[in-house]
N, C-alpha and C positions, 0 to 999 in steps of 0.2 A: 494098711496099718503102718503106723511110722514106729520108731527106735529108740530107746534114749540111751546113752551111754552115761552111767553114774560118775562123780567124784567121790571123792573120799567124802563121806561127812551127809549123804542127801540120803532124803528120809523121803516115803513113798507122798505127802501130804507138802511138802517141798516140791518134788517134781510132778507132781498134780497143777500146782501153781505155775510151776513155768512150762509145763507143757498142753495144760488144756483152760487154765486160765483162773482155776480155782483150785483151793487147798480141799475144798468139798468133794471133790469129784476124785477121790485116792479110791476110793471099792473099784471106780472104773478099769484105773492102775493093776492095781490089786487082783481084780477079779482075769486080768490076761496073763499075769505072774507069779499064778499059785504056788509056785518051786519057792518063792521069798514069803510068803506069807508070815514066818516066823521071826522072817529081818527088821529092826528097827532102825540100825541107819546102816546105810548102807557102805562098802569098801568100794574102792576104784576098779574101771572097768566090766562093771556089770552091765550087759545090754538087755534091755526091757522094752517090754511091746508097749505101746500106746496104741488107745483104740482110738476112732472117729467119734467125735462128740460134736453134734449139730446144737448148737446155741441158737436158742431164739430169739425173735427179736417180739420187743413186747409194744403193745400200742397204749398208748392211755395210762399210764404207769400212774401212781397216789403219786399226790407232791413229793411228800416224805419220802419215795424212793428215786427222786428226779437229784444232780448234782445238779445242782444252779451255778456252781463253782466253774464248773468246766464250760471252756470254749469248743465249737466243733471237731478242734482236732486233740480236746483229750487233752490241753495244759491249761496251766491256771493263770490267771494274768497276776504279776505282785501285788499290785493295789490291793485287790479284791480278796484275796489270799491274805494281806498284812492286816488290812482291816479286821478279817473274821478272827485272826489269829490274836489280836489286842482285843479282841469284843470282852467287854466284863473288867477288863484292869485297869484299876486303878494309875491316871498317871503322878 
């Protein structure tokens, strides 16, 4: 099980996000830090468990949930990004 050490200001839904990769997955947080359960944001120096969360990989995905945006490593090229970003305006 790994660690987080809070800042001032991180909320369990905040470090869900940047420690297991989604704001969804805070019960996870949550459910190893019952001593905070009452905390809404948190103060500095608070160390909290993070569990292991296996993320699946999915095959076949609907369009609708496919980025067409994204290149293999996860950025966007400008073009492709300026274009989508002007689609519908008037110039």
């Amino acid at each position: 099980m790994k660690t987080y050490t809070t800042v001032l200001g991180d909320t369990f839904d905040k470090i869900a996000l940047e420690t297991l990769g989604s704001e969804y997955l805070f019960p996870l947080i949550l459910a190893e830090n019952q001593q905070y359960r009452e905390v809404l944001m948190f103060s500095a120096g608070i160390t909290l468990n993070i569990p292991e969360v296996e993320i699946d990989e999915y095959e076949n995905l609907p369009e609708w949930m496919e980025d067409d945006l994204a290149d293999e490593t996860g950025s966007y090229e400008e073009e492709e990004t300026a274009e989508f970003a002007l689609e519908g305006v008037d110039s």
